[in-house]
N, C-alpha and C positions, 0 to 999 in steps of 0.2 A: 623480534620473533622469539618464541619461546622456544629452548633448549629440546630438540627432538626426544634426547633421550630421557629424560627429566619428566616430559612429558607423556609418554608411553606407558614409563613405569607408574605413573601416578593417576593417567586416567584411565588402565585396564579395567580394574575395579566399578568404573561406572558408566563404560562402553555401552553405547544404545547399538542394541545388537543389530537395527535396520528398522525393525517393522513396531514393535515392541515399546510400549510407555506406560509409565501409572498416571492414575490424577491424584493427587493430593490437595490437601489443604496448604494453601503458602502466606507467609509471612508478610507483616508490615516494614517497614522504613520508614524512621520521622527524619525529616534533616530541617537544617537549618539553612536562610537563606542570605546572600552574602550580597552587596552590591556591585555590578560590572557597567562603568559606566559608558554609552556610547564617548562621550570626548578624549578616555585616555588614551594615550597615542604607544601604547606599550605592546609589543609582541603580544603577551596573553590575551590583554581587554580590551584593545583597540576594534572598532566596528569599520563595514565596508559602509562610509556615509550613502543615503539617500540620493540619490543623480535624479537631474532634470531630463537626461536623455531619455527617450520614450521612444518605443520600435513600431515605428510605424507597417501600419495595416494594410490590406487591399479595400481600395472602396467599397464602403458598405452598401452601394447599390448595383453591385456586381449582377449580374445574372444571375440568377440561382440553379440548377443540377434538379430536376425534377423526376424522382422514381416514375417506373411505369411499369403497368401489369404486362406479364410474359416475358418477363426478363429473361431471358441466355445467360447472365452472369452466373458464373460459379462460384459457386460458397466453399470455399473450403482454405485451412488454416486459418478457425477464428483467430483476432489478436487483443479484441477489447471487448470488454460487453459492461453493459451498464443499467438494470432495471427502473423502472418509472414507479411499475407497482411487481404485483405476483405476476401480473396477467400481463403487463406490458412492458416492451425496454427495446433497445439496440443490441446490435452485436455488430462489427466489422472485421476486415481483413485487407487482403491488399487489392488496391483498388476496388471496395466496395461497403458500403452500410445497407446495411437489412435492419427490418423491424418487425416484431411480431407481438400480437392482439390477444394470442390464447396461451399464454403461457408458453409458447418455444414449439410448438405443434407446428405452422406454419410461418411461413416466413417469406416478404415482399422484400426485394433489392429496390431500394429506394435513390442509390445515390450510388455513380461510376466513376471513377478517377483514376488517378496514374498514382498515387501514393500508399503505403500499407498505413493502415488505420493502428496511432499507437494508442489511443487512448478514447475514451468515451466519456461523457458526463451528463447527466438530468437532472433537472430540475423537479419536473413533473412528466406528463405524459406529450406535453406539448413543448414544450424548451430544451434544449438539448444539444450539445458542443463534438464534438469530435477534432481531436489532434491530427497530424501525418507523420510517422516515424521519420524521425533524422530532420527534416527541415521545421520543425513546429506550425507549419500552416492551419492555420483554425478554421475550423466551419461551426455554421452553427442553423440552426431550424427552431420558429415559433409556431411552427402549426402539426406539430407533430409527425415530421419527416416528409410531409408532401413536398416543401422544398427546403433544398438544402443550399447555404451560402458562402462561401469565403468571404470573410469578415477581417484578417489578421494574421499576428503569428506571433506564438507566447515565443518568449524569450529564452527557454529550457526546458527541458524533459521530463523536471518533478511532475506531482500529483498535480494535478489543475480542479480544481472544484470552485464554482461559481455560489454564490451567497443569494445574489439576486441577480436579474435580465443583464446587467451592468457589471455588477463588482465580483471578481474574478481574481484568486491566486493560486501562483504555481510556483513552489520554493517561497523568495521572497519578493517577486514578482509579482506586482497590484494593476488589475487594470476596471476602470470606473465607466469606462462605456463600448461595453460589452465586449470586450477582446479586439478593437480597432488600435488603441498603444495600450502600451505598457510600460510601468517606471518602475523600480527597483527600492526597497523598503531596506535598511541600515541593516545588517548584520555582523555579528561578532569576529574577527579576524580567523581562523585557522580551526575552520567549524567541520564538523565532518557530513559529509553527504549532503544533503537538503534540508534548509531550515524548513519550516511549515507554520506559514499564517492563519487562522481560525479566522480572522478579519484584521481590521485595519487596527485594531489595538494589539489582538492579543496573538505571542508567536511562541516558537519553540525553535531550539536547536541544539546541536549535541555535536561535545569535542574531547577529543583526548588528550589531557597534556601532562606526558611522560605516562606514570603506573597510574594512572587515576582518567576516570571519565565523570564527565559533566554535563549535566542537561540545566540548558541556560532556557530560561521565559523571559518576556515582553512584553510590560501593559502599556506601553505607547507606542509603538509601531516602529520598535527598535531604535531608540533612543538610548535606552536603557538596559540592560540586561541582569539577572538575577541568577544565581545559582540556585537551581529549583535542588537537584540531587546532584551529590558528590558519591562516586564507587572504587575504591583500591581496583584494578585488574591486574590480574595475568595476561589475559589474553591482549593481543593487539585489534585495536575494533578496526574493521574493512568496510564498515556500512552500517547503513540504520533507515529503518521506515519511522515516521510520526505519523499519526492521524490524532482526530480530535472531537468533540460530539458536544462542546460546550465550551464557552470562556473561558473555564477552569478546567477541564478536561483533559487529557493526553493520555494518549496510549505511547510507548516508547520502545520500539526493537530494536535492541543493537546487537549486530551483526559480528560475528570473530571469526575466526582461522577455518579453513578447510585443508582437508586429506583426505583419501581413500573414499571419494566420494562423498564425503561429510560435511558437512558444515555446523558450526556453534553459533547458537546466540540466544538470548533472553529477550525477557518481553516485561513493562513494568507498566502499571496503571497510577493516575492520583485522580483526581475529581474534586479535590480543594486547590487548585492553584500549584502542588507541589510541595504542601505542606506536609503531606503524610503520602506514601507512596506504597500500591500492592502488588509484591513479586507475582508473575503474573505465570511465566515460563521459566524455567532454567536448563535448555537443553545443552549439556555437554557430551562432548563427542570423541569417541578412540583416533580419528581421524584429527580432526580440528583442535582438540584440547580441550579449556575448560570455556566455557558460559563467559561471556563480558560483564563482567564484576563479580566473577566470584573465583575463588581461590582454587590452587588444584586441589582437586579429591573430596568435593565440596556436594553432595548428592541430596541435599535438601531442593526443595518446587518443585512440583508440577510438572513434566515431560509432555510436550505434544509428541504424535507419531511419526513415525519416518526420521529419516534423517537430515534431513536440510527443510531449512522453511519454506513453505509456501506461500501465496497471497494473504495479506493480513485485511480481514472487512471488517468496520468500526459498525454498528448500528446505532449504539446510544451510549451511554455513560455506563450500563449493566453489562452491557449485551457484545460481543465483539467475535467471531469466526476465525479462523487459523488454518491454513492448507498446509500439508504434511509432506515432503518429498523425500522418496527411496529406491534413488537408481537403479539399485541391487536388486530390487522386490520385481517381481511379476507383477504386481497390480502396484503400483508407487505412487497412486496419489490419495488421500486421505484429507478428511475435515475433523479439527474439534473446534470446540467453544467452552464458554463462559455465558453466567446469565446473571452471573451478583457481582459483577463488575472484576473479577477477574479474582475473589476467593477461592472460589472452586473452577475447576477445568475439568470438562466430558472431553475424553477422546470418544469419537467416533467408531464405530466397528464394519463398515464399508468401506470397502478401499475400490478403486477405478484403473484401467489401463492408459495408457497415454505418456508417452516417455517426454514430451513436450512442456510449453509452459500451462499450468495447470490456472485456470481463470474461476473466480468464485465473488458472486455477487447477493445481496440480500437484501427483502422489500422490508423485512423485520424480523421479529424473533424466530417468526416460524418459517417465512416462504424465502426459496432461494433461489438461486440458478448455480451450477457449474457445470463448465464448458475443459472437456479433455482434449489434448492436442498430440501428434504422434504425426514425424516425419514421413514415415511410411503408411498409416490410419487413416483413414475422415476422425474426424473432430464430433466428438459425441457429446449431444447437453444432459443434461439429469435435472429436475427441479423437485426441491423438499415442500414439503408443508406442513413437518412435523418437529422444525425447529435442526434437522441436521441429522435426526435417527433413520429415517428414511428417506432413498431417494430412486427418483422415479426415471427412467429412461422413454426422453421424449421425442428426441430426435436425432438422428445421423446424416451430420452434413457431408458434401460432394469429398469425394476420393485426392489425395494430394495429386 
């Protein structure tokens, strides 16, 4: 941990006062890449090998859970939402999935159960997964939520994104017919948070060993591993998002220190493999200290708003979303973006009420959803379709 006092006096100077950010132009990163091979058996570069064990499912010809009109179900504390298009998607909660046709206007309870919904996922307007917080139970629907199945149960609580009807990963967890087992893909020994597979070749993951952090890649399906970027820190990292929008692709947040309600941490983009890499965010914090990889008192990148990060949405290699949280603020939740791959960053100039966890989903550049949540509030949606400058209040779900 970094030296309380050390710290204090070094990051006054570049304290995010709560609400408060610029956008700037940021910087490139070339590195070079190093070979980590799955066979060495060494602390640093040792991988967890491939296992035959596979977590078996619930029979895929289970009964299915079929919505019906006049539902009593009450909506309230969204927990995942996922869009098809602008006009269509999912949203759930505990015990229940709802889906809506016009944009977030109305809203059918399709599906009733005993679990809170942690996560959602689409394919299209017709395929479609949903997780259960704490036990990974999977469901899933091909006809556009008329019915809904238990099918399985992913392995872990990462990011679950399906490629096709079948091929499914969560962390480093692969599964080839449709979420019924699941086998475990190699990864590098003493990685931090959640690795993240694009597919069956190409992976990502991120570890700190001692003052330096590394974002390792995978073009076999973790056999191998590469040093994509190497960064000195200060900070000690507590976490990291990956997402990904292409083979070569990776968005990279890593997460540092928190105080006084703060939180620190960066954001880095590459779209060649890892070959060249663009500082994407660098927010340091009077609370947290400095950014993960970068030095104290270091005030170069791009600032998103608020003080702790919010949901990170990938849409394509250009295009990527950022939610802003600031406990301290009266209105604490905030959106910026990126549209040239993370050169420039728009913060946003609306902010939202909702002391909860902030949900933010997107059809593409321009259409969106976000979903505010507040222990004592309904759960209010907003949807853009002006790329994130405006947004539009559509609906207010049921009272907690």
């Amino acid at each position: 941990m970094i030296k309380r006092t050390l710290m204090l006096l070094a990051i006054t100077s570049i304290a995010i006062t709560g609400c408060k950010s610029s956008g700037q132009t940021s910087g490139q990163v070339t590195v070079s890449e190093s070979p980590i091979s799955s066979a060495i058996a060494t602390s640093e570069t040792a991988t967890t090998p491939a296992t035959t064990t596979t977590t078996p499912g619930a029979d895929p010809s289970t009964v299915p859970t079929k919505g019906s009109e006049g539902s009593t179900t009450l909506m309230k504390g969204v927990t995942a939402l996922r869009l098809a298009d602008a006009g269509k998607g999912w949203i759930g909660g505990k015990g229940w999935i709802a889906h809506t046709d016009d944009g977030g206007g109305k809203w059918k309870v399709q599906y009733t159960g005993v679990g809170e919904v942690g996560q959602l996922f689409a394919l299209n307007d017709q395929d479609a997964w949903a997780t259960e917080e704490g036990t990974g139970k999977l469901l899933s629907t091909h006809d556009g939520g008329a019915h809904w199945a238990a099918v399985g149960t992913v392995p872990n609580q990462a990011f679950l994104h399906f490629v096709t009807k079948q091929e499914a990963y969560s962390s480093n967890a692969q599964t080839v017919d449709g979420g019924v087992t699941w086998a475990q893909l190699p990864v590098p020994t003493g990685i931090q948070g959640d690795a993240y597979f694009h597919d069956a070749k190409n992976g990502w993951a991120v570890r700190q060993v001692k003052d330096t952090i590394e974002v390792l890649r995978t073009q076999d399906g973790g056999q191998n591993w590469k040093t994509a970027m190497s960064r000195p820190t200060v900070a000690t990292l507590t976490g990291n998002v990956i997402r990904s929008a292409g083979a070569d692709d990776a968005w990279i947040e890593l997460i540092g220190e928190s105080g006084m309600t703060q939180t620190s941490y960066s954001l880095f983009h590459t779209r060649d493999g890892g070959k060249t890499w663009q500082t994407v965010l660098v927010n340091s914090t009077a609370g947290g200290g400095p950014a993960p990889g970068f030095p104290v008192g270091d005030t170069s990148g791009p600032k998103n708003t608020g003080s702790k990060p919010g949901p990170l949405y990938v849409v394509n290699p250009d295009v990527a979303f950022m939610g802003g949280s600031c406990p301290a603020c009266d209105k604490p939740n905030s959106v910026g973006w990126t549209k040239d791959g993370g050169k420039t960053w728009v913060n946003g100039t609306e902010s939202f009420t909702g002391y909860g966890e902030l949900l933010l989903g997107m059809a593409d550049a321009n259409s969106g959803w976000l979903i505010t949540n507040d222990n004592e509030q309904p759960s209010v949606m907003y949807t853009t379709r002006s790329g994130g400058v405006n947004w539009n209040k559509v609906h207010t779900f049921d009272a907690p």
